[in-house]
Structure formats: structure tokens, C-alpha cells
C-alpha positions as semicolon CSV with decimal commas, in nm:
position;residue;x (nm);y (nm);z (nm)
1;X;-1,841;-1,877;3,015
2;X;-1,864;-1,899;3,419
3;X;-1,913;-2,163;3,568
4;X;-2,215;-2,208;3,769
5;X;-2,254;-2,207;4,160
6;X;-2,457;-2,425;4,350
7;X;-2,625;-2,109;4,452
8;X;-2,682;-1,957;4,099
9;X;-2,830;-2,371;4,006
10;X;-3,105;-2,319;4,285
11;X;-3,169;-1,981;4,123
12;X;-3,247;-2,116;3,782
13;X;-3,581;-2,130;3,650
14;X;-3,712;-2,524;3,718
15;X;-3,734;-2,608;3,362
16;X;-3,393;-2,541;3,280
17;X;-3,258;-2,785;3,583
18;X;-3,550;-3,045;3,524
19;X;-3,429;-3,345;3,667
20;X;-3,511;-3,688;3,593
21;X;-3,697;-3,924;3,836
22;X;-3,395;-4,081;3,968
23;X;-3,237;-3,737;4,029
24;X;-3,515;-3,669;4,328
25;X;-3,534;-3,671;4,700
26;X;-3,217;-3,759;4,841
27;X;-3,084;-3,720;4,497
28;X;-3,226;-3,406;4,399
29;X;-2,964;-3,142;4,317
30;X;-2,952;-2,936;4,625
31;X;-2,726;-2,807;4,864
32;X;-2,782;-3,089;5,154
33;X;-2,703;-3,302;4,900
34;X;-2,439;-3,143;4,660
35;X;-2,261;-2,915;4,904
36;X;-2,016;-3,238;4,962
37;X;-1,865;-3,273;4,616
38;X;-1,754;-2,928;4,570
39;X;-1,925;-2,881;4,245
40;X;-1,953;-2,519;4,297
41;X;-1,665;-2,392;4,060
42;X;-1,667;-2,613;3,790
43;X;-1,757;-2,560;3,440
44;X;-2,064;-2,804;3,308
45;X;-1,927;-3,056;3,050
46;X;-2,149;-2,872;2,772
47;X;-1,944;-2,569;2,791
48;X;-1,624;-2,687;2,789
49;X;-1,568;-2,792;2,470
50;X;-1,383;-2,576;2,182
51;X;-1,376;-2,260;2,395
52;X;-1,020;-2,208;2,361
53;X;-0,856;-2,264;2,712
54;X;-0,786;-2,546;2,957
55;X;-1,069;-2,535;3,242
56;X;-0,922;-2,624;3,613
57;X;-1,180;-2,795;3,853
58;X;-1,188;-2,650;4,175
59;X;-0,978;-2,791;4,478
60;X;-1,124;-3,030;4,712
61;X;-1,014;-3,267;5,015
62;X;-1,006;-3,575;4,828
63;X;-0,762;-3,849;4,736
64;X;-0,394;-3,693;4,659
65;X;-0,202;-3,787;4,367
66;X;0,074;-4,021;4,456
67;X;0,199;-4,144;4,085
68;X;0,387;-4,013;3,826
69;X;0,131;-4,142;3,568
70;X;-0,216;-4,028;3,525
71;X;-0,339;-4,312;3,751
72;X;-0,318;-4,350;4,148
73;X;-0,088;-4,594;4,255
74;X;-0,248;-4,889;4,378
75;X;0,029;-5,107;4,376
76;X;-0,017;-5,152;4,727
77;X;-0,395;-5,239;4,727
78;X;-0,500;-5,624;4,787
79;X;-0,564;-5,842;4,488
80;X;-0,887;-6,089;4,441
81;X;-0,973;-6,257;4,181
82;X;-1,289;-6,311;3,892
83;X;-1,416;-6,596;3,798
84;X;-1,521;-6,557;3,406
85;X;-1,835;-6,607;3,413
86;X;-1,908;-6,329;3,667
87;X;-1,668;-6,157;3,474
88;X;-1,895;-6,201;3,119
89;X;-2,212;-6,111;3,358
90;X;-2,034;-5,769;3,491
91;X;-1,916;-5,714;3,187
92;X;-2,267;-5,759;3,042
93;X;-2,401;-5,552;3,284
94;X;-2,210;-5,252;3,166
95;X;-2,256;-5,289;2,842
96;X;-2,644;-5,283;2,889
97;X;-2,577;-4,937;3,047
98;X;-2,299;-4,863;2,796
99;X;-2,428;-4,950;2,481
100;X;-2,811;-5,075;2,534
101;X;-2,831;-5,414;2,549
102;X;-2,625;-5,705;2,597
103;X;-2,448;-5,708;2,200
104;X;-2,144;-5,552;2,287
105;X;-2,014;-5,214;2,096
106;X;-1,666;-5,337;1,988
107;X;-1,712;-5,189;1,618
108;X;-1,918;-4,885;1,798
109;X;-1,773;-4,509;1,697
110;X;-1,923;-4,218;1,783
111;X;-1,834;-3,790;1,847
112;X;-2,055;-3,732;2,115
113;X;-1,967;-3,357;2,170
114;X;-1,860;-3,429;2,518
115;X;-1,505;-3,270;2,460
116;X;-1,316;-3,613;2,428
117;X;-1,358;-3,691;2,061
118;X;-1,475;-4,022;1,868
119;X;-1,593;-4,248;2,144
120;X;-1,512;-4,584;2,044
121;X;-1,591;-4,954;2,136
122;X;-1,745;-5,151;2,432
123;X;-1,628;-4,914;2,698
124;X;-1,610;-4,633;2,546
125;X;-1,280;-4,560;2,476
126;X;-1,160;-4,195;2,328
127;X;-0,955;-4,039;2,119
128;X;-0,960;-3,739;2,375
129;X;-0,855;-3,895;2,662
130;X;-0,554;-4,119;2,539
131;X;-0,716;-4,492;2,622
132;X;-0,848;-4,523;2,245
133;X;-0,441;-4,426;2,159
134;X;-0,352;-4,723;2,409
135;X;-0,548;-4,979;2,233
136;X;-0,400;-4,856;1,892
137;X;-0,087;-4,885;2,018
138;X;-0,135;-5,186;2,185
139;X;-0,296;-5,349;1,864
140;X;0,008;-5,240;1,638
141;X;0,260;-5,442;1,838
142;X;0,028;-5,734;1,790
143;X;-0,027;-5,733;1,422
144;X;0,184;-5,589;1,104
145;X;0,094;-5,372;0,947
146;X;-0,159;-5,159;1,172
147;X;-0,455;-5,000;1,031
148;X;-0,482;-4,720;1,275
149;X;-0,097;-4,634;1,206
150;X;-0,191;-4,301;0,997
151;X;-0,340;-4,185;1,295
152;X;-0,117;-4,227;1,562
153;X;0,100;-3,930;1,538
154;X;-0,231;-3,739;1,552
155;X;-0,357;-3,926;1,872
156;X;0,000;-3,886;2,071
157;X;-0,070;-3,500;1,987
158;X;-0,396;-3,523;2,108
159;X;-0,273;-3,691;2,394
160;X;0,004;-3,482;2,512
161;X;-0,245;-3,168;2,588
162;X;-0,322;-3,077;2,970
163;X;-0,627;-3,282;3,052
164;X;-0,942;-3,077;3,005
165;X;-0,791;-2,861;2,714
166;X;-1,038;-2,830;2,476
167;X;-0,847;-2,906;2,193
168;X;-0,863;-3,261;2,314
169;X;-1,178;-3,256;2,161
170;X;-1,056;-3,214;1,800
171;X;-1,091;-3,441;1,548
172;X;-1,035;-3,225;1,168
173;X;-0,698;-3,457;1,160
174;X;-0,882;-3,785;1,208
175;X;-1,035;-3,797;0,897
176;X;-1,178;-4,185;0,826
177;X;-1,093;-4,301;1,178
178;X;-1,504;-4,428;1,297
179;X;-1,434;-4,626;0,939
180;X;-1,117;-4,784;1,025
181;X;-1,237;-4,869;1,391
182;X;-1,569;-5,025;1,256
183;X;-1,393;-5,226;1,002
184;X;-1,133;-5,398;1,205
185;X;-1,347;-5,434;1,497
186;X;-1,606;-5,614;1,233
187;X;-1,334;-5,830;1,043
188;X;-1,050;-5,905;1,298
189;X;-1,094;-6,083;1,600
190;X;-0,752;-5,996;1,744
191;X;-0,871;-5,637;1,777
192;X;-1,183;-5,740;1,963
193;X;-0,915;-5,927;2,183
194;X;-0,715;-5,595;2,204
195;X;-0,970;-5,411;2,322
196;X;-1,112;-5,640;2,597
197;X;-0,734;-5,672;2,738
198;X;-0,681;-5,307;2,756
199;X;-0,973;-5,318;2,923
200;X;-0,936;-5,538;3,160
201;X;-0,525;-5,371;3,261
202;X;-0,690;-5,030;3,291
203;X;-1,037;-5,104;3,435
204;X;-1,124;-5,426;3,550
205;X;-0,820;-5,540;3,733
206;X;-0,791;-5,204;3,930
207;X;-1,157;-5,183;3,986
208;X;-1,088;-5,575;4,162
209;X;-0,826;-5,408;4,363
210;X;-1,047;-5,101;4,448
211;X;-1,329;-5,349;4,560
212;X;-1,098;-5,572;4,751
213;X;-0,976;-5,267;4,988
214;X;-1,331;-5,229;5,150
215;X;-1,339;-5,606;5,173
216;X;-1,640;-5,640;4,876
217;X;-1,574;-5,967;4,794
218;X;-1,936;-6,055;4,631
219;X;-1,965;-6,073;4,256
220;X;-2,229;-5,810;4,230
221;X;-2,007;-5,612;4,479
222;X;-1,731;-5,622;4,162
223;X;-1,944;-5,588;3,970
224;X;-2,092;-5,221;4,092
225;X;-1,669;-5,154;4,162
226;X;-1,621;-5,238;3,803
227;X;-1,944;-5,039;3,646
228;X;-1,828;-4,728;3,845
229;X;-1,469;-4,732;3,755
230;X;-1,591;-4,794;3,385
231;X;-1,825;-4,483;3,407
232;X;-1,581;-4,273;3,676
233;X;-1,275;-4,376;3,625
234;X;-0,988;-4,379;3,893
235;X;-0,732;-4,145;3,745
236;X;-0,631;-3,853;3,927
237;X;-0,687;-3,593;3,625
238;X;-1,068;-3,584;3,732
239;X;-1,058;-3,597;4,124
240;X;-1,416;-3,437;4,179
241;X;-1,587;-3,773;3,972
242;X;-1,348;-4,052;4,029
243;X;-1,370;-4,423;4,169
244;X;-1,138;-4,339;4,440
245;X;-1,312;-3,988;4,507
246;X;-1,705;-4,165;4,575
247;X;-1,499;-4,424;4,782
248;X;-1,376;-4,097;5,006
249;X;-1,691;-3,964;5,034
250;X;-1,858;-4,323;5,178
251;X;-1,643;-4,449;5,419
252;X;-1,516;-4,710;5,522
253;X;-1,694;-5,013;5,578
254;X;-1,807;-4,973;5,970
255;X;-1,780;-5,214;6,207
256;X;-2,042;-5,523;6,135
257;X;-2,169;-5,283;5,810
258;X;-2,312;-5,608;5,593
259;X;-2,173;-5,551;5,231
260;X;-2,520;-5,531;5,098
261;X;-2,567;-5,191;5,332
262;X;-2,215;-5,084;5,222
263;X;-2,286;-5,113;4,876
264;X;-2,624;-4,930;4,939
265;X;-2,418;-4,658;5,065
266;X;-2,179;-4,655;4,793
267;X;-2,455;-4,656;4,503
268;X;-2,654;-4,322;4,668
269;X;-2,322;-4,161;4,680
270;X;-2,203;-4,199;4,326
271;X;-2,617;-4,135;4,273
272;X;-2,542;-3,808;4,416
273;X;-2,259;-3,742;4,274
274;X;-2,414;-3,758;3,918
275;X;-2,751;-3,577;4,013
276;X;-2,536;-3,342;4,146
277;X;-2,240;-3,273;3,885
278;X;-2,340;-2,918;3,671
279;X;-2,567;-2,937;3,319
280;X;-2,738;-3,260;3,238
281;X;-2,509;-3,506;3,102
282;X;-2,427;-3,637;3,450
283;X;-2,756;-3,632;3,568
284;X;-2,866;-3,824;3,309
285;X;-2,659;-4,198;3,399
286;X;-2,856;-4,177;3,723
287;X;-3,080;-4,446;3,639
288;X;-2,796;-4,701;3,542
289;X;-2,731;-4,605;3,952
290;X;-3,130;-4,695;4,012
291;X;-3,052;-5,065;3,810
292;X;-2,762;-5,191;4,027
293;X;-2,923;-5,035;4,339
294;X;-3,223;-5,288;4,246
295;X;-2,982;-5,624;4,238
296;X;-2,829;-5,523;4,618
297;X;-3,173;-5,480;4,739
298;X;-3,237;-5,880;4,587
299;X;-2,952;-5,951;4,758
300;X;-2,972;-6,350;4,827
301;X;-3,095;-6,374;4,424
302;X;-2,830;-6,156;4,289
303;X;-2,514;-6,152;4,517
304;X;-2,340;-6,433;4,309
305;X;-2,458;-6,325;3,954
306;X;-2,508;-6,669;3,919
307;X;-2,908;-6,633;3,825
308;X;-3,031;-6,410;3,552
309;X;-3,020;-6,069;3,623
310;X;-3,247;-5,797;3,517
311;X;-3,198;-5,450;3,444
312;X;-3,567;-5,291;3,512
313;X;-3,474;-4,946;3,410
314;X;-3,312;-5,052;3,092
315;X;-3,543;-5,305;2,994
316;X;-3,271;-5,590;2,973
317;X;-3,208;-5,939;3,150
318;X;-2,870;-6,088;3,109
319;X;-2,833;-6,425;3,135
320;X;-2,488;-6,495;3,104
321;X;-2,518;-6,712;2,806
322;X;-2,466;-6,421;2,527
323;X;-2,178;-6,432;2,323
324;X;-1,961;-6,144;2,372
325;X;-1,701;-6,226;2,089
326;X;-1,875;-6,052;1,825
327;X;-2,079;-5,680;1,821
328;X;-2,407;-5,785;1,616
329;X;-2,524;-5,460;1,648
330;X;-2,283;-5,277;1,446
331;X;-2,140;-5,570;1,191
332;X;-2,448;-5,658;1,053
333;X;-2,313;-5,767;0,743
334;X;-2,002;-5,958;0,879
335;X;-2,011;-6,321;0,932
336;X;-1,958;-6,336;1,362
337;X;-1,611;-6,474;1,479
338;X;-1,654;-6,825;1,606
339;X;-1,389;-6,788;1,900
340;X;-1,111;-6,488;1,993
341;X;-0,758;-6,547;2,010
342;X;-0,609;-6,594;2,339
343;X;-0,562;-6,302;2,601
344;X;-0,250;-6,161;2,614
345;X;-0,145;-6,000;2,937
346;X;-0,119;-5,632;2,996
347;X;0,047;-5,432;3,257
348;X;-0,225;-5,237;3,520
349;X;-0,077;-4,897;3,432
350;X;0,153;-4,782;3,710
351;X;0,465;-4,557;3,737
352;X;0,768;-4,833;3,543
353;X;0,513;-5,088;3,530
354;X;0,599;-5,139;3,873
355;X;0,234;-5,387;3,928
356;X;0,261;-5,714;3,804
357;X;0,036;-5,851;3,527
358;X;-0,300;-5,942;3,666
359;X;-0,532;-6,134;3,482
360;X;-0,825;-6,287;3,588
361;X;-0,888;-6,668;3,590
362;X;-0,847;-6,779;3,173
363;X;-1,083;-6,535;3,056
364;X;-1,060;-6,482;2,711
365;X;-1,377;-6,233;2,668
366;X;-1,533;-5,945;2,672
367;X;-1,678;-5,606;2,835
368;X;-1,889;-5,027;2,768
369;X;-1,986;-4,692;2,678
370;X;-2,233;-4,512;2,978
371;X;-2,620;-4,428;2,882
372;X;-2,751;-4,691;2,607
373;X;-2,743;-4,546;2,290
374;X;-3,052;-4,268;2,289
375;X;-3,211;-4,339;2,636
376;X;-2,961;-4,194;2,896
377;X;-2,633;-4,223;2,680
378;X;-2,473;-3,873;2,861
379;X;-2,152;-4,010;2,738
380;X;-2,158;-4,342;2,581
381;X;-1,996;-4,482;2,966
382;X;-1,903;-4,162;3,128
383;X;-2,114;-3,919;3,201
384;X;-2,132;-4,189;3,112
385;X;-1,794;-4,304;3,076
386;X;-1,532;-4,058;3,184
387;X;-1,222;-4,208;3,051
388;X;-0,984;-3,988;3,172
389;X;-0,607;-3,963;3,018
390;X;-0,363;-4,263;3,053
391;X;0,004;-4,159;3,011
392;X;0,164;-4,363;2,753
């Protein structure tokens, strides 16, 4: 199917572009405001899936690919550090967004339709764009024998297609796998462990780094660095959506810009960008943009994350007391771990590992999936999240 232009978009009949309330004004889908992101050419999420062929975005004047993995290199970005507790409240944050409220989607499994397979755990990782096959991997060198070893021949296959092939998407060969995530995320605390260090080497230490380059140094600054990479990601397979690409299209920070403003700016781009982005599954993870936009504009109350915060839109306020070792949500019937075992350290993915192991302060907990379950869940993170391949 063609894609649609920005041209043929204002042509459609209202009701079929209805947008929601926080895709109006100076978010509405129009060409002032869209013409930037060079959405014209590309193919709306909801068509892509199973129709046979690889879809190509169009070109665009954005960041360049400078590494040999799926990832820019950012080896030569500044570090900063997190201190855990505004790590646990950023990673609450996101999870509010990702999952709906603050009890965090370790054991969470889901095939959304959204052409990457079984979304699975608190950010969202997939099956269809290779992070899910990174945690499995990861998790079998940390415990013998591994229960997701009868799938991992399936999920380098899946893995080794052109990003944006379709058959991505497939899971016939996956049979059991939502069973076999639930479980050991329910009943083994070293796999809740594995997934919040693979999140942290491919999301939260890069989004620090990100963050760090336009001098945000706040802990709600991270925090919006870290929601966006979770939802956007910062790999160069999706250029038109990335962290790196809504960083491009603000600017810099200009001379005596206040980080509050800068942040302002940031927020109505990536606003934009999802208002903008063809069909609705974008559009819909606007209002997670309208939340975070709310905590700059508090700016005094909420620059530290050291007060509750609340989420208006979602109907959540995070305190930074919840426990994020177990997902109460989905293991219902499982007694909740008491404590996780300690972190291990793991790599930011770069060409030979050439980054050293970052880890924030001692933190030995948690963090997504975009749209809470039901209320704006486009993808559970991307489109909510976007998790976009990893080359392993």
C-alpha cells in the first residue's frame, strides 16, 4: 500500500485523522508543523506489518550513522551520573507511561500488532527488534540451564532480517514464549535483575550521555532524556523518530537558554514529532509528552524529583517509595521477591565494546512499555516504545 503524503493527510476526511487533544494547535498535524520531519514518504506503522517486503523511510538531513552497530557511537559524549533514587523516580515515571501505573511490567508479554512481535517486560522489549534476544542472551550466561534457550535460534533469525522487514513481526515459531517470560519474570529474581541491567547498558546510560551533551544536568532533565530514548530510541535504523533525531531538530541550547526553556523546547518537538508521524499509533503517546511538559512548567517543585510527582494525564503520583523489585500486576499469585541480586555490569553497546561499563551510583533496581495498558498504549513504550534492532 502507498504511503501517505502530508498532502494526501490534509485531504482526508476529519474523522479518519481525528486527533486527540494533545495533538492540537501547535501540535496539530499540519504542514507548519510536520513539514520538518519529513514524514511525507513513509509508510504508517499499521500497514507495515506482514505485507511481504522491507519498507525504506525516506531520506532526511539528520544525524549520520557513524558505527558499525545498530547504535550511534557516543563513545565520545560526556558522562554524568544518577543518583538511585532519581533513578527509581525516572524509572517510575516511565513505567506509568509504559505500563499504567507505578507496578512495573517485568512478567508483562504482549503481540501488539505493531510489526515487532511479543512485547515484553518493563520497557518494552521485543522479539522483533533484537533487545528481547539481548536479555535472553544475557540471562543464559547468568544462569544454567536457560529457559528461553528453545527459542534462541528462532530470535537470532528474527534478528538477522533488514530492520523494518515485516517478517520481523513473526511469531508462528515462538510458540509458549509470553508463558516462559511470565514465569521466570514471576519466580526468578535474577531475571528481573537481567532485565533492568540491559536496560540500563542500552537505555539509561546513553540517554545520561545524550542529556549531558546539551548540559541537562537536572534530574527531571534525565529524566525526560531517559523517557524519550525509552519511547524513541537512539539507534540509527529509525532516523526519522530517534533520540538523537528530536535533539537535531531543537538545537542547541542558546546562549543563557535556562534548562527549563530548553526542555520546553525539546518536549513540543518530540510532541510534534508524534502528532505528526502517519496513522494513529504515534499520535496517540502525545499525552505522556503533555505529563512531563507539566513537571518543567513546576519547575522549582519538580526539578530534583525529590517531592512526589504527579502524572495529571495518567492519573498517577509517584512517590518514590514503591518497590520496583517485583511486577504485582502480572504475578498475582507469586509470593514478591524480598530483594534482587546484585547488578552486574553491562557494556553500553558500541562497535568492540569500545565504551567502558557505566553504571550508575549502586543501583540495584528497576525501570517500560509506551501508552499504559488500554489508555494511550500505541506501543506498549514506543509508539510507544520503538525499540529498534541492537546488533548482537
Amino acid at each position: 500500500m502507498k504511503s501517505l503524503s502530508l498532502i494526501a493527510l490534509a485531504a482526508l476526511p476529519s474523522v479518519i485523522l481525528a486527533q486527540n487533544k494533545y495533538c492540537k494547535n501547535e501540535f496539530a498535524r499540519n504542514n507548519a508543523n510536520c513539514a520538518k520531519f519529513d514524514f511525507d514518504k513513509v509508510t504508517p506503522d499499521d500497514q507495515q506489518c506482514g505485507k511481504g517486503s522491507s519498507q525504506k523511510n525516506t531520506t532526511y538531513t539528520g544525524p549520520k550513522q557513524t558505527n558499525c552497530t545498530t547504535f550511534y557511537d557516543i563513545s565520545n559524549l560526556p558522562s554524568q551520573n544518577i543518583t538511585d533514587d532519581a533513578a527509581k523516580m525516572a524509572q517510575l515515571i516511565t513505567n506509568v507511561f509504559e505500563n499504567g501505573d507505578t507496578k512495573m511490567g517485568y512478567a508483562y508479554v504482549e503481540n501488539l500488532g505493531d510489526c515487532r512481535g511479543f512485547t515484553c517486560g518493563y520497557i518494552g522489549f521485543t522479539t522483533g527488534t533484537n533487545d528481547a534476544y539481548a536479555v535472553a542472551k544475557e540471562y543464559g550466561s547468568r544462569v544454567n540451564p536457560n529457559p528461553f534457550q528453545q527459542y534462541m535460534t528462532e530470535l537470532a533469525k528474527l534478528s538477522s532480517y533488514p530492520f523494518g522487514d515485516p517478517r520481523r513481526a513473526d511469531v508462528s515459531q515462538l510458540k509458549d514464549f509470553p508463558k516462559v517470560w511470565e514465569s521466570t519474570a514471576c519466580t526468578k529474581p535474577d531475571f528481573v535483575q537481567t532485565q533492568l541491567d540491559v536496560g540500563h547498558s542500552m537505555y539509561l546510560q546513553p540517554s545520561l550521555k545524550y542529556s549531558a551533551s546539551v548540559n541537562v544536568t537536572s534530574n527531571l532533565g534525565k529524566a525526560i532524556f531517559y523517557d524519550t530514548i525509552i519511547q524513541h530510541g537512539w539507534q540509527y535504523v529509525e532516523p526519522l523518530i530517534n533520540l538523537p533525531r528530536i535533539m537535531q531538530l531543537t538545537g542547541p541550547r542558546k546562549s543563557g537558554e535556562s534548562e527549563q526553556a530548553y526542555l520546553t523546547r525539546f518536549l513540543t518537538t518530540r510532541r510534534q514529532l508524534v502528532c505528526c508521524y502517519p496513522g494513529d499509533t504515534w499520535n496517540e503517546s502525545s499525552d505522556r509528552m503533555s505529563d512531563l511538559q507539566n513537571l518543567v512548567d513546576d519547575w522549582d517543585k519538580n526539578k530534583d524529583l525529590k517531592n512526589p510527582v504527579h502524572l495529571e494525564v495518567f492519573g498517577a503520583t509517584i512517590t518514590g517509595k514503591e518497590n520496583m523489585n517485583f511486577d504485582s500486576g502480572n504475578c498475582k499469585d507469586q509470593k514478591p521477591f524480598s530483594s534482587l541480586p546484585a547488578s552486574k555490569e553491562v557494556p553500553i553497546p558500541q562497535c568492540n565494546n569500545k565504551s567502558k561499563k557505566h553504571h550508575h551510583k549502586g543501583h540495584k533496581k528497576g525501570h517500560h512499555k509506551g501508552h499504559h495498558k488500554g489508555h494511550s498504549k500505541g506501543h506498549k513504550g514506543g509508539h510507544g516504545t520503538h525499540h529498534s534492532s541492537v546488533a548482537l
